[in-house]
N, CA, C and O atoms as a GROMACS GRO file, in nm:
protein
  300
    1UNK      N    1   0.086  -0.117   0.000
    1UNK     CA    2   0.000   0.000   0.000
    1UNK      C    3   0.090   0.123   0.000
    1UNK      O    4   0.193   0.130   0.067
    2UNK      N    5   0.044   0.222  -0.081
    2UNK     CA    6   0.142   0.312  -0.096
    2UNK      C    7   0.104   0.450   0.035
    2UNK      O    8   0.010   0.473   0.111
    3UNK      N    9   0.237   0.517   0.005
    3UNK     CA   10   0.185   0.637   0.154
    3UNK      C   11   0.034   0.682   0.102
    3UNK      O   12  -0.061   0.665   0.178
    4UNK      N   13   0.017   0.734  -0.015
    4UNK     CA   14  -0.112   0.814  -0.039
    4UNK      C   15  -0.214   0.770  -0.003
    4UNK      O   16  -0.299   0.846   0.045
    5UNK      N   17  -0.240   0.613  -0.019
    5UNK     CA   18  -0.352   0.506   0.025
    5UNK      C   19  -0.342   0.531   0.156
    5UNK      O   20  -0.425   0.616   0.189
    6UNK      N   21  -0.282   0.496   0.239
    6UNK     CA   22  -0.240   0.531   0.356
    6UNK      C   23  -0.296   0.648   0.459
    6UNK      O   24  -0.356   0.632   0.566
    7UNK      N   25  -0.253   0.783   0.388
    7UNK     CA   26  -0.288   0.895   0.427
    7UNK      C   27  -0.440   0.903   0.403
    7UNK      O   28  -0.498   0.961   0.495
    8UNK      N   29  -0.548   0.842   0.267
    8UNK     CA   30  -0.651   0.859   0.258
    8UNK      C   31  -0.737   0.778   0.347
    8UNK      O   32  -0.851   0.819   0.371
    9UNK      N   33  -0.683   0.642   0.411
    9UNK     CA   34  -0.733   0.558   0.498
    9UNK      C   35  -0.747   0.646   0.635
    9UNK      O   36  -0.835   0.626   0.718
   10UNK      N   37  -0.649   0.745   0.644
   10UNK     CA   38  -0.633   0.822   0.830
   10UNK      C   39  -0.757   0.911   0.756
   10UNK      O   40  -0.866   0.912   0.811
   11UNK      N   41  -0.744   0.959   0.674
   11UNK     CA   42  -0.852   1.079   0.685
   11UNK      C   43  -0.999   1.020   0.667
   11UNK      O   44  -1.096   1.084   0.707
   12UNK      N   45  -1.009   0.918   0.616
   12UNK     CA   46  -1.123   0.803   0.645
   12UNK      C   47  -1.211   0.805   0.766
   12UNK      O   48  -1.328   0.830   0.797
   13UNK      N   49  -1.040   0.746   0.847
   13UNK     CA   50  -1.111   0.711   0.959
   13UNK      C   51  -1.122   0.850   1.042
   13UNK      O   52  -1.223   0.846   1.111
   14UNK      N   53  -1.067   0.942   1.053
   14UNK     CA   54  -1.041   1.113   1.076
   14UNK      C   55  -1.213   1.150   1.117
   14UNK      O   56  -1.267   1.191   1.220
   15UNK      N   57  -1.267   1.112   0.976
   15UNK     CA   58  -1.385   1.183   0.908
   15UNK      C   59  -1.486   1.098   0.972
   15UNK      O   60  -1.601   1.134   0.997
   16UNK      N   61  -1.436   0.980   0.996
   16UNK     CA   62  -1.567   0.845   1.077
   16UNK      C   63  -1.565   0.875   1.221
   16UNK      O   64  -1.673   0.875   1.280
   17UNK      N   65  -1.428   0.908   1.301
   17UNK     CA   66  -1.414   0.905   1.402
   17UNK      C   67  -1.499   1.118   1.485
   17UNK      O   68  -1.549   1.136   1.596
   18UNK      N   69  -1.485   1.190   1.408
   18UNK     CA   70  -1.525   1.292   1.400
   18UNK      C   71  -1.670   1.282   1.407
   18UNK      O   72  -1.720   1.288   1.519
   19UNK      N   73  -1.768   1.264   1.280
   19UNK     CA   74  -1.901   1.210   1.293
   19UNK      C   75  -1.910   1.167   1.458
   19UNK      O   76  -1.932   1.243   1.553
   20UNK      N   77  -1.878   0.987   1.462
   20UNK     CA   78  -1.884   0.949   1.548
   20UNK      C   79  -1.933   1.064   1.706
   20UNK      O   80  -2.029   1.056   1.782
   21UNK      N   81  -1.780   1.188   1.700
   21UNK     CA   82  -1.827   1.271   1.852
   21UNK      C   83  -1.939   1.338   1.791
   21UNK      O   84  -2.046   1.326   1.852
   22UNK      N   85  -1.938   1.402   1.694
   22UNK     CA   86  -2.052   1.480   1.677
   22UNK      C   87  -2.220   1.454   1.664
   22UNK      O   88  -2.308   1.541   1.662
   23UNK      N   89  -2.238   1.286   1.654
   23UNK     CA   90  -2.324   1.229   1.662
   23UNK      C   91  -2.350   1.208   1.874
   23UNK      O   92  -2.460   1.215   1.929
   24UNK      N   93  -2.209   1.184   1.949
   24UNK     CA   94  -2.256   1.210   2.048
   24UNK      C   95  -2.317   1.317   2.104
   24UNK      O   96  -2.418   1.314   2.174
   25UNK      N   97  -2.253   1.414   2.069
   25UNK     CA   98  -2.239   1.571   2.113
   25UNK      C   99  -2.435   1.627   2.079
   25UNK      O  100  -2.500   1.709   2.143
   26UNK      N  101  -2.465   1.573   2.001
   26UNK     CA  102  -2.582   1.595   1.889
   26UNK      C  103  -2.682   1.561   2.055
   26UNK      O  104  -2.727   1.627   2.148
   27UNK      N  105  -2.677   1.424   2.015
   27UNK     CA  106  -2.777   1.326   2.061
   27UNK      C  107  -2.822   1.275   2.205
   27UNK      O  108  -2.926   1.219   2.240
   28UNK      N  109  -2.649   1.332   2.317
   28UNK     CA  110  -2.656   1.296   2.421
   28UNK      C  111  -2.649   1.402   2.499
   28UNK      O  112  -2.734   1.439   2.580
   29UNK      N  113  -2.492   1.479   2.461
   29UNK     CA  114  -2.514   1.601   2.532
   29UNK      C  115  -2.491   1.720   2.530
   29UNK      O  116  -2.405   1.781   2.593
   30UNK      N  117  -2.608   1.778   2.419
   30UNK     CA  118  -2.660   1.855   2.393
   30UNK      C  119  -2.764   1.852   2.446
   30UNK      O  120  -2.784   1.968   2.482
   31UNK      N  121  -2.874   1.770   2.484
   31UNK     CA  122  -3.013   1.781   2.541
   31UNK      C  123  -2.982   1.747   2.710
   31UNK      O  124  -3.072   1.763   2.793
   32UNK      N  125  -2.901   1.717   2.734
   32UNK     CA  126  -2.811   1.702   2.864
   32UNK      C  127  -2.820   1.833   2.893
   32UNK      O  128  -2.905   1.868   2.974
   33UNK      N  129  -2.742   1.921   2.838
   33UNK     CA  130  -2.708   2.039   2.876
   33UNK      C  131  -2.823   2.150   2.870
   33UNK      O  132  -2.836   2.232   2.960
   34UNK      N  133  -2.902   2.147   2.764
   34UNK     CA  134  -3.013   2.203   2.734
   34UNK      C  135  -3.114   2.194   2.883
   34UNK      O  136  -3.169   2.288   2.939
   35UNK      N  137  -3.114   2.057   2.922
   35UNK     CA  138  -3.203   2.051   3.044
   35UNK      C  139  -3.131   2.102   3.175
   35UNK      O  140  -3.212   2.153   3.252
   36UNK      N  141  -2.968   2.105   3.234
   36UNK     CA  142  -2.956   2.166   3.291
   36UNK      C  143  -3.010   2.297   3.312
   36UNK      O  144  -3.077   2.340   3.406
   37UNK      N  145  -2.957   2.364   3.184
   37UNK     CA  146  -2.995   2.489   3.181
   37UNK      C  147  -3.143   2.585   3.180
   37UNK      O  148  -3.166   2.706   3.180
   38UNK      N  149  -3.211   2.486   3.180
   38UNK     CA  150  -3.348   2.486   3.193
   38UNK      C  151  -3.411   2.495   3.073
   38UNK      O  152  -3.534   2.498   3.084
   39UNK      N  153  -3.361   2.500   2.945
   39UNK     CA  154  -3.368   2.495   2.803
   39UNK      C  155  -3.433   2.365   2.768
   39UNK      O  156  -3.463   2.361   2.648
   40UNK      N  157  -3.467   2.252   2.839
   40UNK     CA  158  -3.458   2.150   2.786
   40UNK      C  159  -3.592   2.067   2.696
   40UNK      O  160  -3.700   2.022   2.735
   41UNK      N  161  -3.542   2.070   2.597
   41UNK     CA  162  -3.679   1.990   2.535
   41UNK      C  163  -3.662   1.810   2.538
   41UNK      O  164  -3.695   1.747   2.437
   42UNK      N  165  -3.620   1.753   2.636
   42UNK     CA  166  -3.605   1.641   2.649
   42UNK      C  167  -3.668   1.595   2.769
   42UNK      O  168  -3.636   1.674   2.858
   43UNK      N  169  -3.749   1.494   2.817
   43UNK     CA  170  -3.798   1.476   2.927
   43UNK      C  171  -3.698   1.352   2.953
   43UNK      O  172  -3.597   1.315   2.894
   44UNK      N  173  -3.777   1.298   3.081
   44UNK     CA  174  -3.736   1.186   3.160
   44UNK      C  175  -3.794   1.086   3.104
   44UNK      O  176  -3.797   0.996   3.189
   45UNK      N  177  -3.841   1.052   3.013
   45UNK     CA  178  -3.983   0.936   3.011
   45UNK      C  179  -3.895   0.881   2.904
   45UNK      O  180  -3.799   0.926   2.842
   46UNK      N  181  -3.978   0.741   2.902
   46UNK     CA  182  -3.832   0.624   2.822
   46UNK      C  183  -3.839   0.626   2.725
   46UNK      O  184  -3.765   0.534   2.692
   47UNK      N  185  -3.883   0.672   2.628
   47UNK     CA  186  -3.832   0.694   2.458
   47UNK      C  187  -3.730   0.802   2.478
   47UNK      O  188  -3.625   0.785   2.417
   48UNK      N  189  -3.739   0.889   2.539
   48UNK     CA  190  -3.601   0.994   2.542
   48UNK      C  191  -3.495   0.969   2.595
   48UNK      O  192  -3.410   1.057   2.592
   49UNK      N  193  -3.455   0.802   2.684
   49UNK     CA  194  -3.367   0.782   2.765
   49UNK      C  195  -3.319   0.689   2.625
   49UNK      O  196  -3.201   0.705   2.594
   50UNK      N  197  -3.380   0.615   2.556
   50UNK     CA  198  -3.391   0.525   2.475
   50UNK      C  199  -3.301   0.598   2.313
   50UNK      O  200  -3.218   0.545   2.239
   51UNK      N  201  -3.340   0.682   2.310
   51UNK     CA  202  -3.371   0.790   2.196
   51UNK      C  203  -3.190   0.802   2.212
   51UNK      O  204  -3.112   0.737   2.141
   52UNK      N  205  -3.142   0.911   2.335
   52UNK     CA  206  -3.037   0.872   2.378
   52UNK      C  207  -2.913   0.800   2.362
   52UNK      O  208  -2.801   0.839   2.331
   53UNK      N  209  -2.966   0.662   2.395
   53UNK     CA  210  -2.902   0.532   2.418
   53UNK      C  211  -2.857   0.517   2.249
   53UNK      O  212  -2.751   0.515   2.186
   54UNK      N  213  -2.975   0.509   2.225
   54UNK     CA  214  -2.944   0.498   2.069
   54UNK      C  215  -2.846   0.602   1.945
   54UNK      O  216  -2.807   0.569   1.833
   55UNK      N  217  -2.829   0.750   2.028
   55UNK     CA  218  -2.750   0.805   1.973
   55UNK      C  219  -2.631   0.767   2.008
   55UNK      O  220  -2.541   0.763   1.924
   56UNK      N  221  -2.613   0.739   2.119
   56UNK     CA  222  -2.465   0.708   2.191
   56UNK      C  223  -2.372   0.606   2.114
   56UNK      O  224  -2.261   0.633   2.068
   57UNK      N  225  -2.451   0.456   2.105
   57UNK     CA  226  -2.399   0.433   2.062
   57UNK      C  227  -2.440   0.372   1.912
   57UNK      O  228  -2.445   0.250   1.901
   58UNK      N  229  -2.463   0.437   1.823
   58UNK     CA  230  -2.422   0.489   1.669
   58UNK      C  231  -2.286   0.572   1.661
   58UNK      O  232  -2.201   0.567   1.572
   59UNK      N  233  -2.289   0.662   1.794
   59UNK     CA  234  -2.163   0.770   1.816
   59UNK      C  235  -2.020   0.661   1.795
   59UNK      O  236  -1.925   0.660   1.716
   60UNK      N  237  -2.074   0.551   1.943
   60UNK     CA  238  -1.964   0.452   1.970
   60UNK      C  239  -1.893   0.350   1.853
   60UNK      O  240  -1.773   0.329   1.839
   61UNK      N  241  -2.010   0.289   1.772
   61UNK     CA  242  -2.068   0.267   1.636
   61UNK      C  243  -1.946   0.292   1.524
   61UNK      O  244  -1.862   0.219   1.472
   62UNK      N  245  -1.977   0.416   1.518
   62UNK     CA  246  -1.895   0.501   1.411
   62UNK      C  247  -1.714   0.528   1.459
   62UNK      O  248  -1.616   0.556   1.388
   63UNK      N  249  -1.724   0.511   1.575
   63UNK     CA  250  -1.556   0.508   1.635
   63UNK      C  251  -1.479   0.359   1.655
   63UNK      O  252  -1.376   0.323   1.713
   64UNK      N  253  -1.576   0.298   1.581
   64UNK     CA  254  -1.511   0.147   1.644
   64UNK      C  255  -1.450   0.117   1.464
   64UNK      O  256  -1.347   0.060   1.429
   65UNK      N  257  -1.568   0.186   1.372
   65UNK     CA  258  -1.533   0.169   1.222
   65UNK      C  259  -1.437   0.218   1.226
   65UNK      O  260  -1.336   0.155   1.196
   66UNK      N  261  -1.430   0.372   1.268
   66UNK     CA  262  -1.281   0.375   1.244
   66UNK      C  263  -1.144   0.382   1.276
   66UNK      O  264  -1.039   0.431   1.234
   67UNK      N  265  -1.201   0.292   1.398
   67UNK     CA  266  -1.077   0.184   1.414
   67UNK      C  267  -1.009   0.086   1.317
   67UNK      O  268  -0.895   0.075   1.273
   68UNK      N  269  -1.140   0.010   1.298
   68UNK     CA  270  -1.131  -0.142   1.184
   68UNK      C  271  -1.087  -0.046   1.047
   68UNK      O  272  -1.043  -0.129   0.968
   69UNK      N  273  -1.075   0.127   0.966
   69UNK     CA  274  -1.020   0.176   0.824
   69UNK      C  275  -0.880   0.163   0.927
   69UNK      O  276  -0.810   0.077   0.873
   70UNK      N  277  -0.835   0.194   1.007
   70UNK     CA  278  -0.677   0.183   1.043
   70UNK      C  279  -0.685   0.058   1.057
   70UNK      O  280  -0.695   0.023   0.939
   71UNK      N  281  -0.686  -0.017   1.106
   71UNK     CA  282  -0.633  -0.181   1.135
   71UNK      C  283  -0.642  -0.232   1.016
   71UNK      O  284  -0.593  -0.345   1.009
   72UNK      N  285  -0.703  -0.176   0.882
   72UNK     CA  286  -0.624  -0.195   0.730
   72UNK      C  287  -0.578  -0.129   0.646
   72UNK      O  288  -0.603  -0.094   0.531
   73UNK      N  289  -0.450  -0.107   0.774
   73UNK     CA  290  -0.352  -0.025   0.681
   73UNK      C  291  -0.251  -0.127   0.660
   73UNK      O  292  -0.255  -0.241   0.708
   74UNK      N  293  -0.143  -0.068   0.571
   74UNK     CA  294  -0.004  -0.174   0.554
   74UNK      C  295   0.089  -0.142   0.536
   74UNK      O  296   0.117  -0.060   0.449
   75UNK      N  297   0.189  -0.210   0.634
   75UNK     CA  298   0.340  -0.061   0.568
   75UNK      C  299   0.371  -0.060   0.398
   75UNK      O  300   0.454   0.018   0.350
   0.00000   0.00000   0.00000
């Protein structure tokens, strides 16, 4: 594999691993913070704990892929 392949695999995973926080940041805590602040359009009731859960890990999801674009790289 040549460096260029290489370099396009990091920015791959760069671009997966990025998503990934911003899908947390989105989904978990952002409405986290929103409800501290008294802003919050998220309740307690279990589709929103659920709702949550489910952003988290898509977040987690998307950071594990791009793990597995580096673990095929090759010197």
């Amino acid at each position: 594999m040549s460096l260029i392949e290489n370099e396009r695999m990091k920015l791959l995973a760069t671009a997966l691993n990025n998503l990934g926080v911003a899908t947390i940041v989105t989904g978990v805590v952002a409405p986290i913070a929103a409800n501290l602040y008294g802003h919050g359009a998220i309740s307690s009731d279990t589709t929103a704990i659920l709702i949550g859960i489910v952003w988290l890990f898509t977040g987690v999801g998307l950071h594990l892929v791009a793990q597995t674009v580096l673990g095929g790289m090759r010197p």
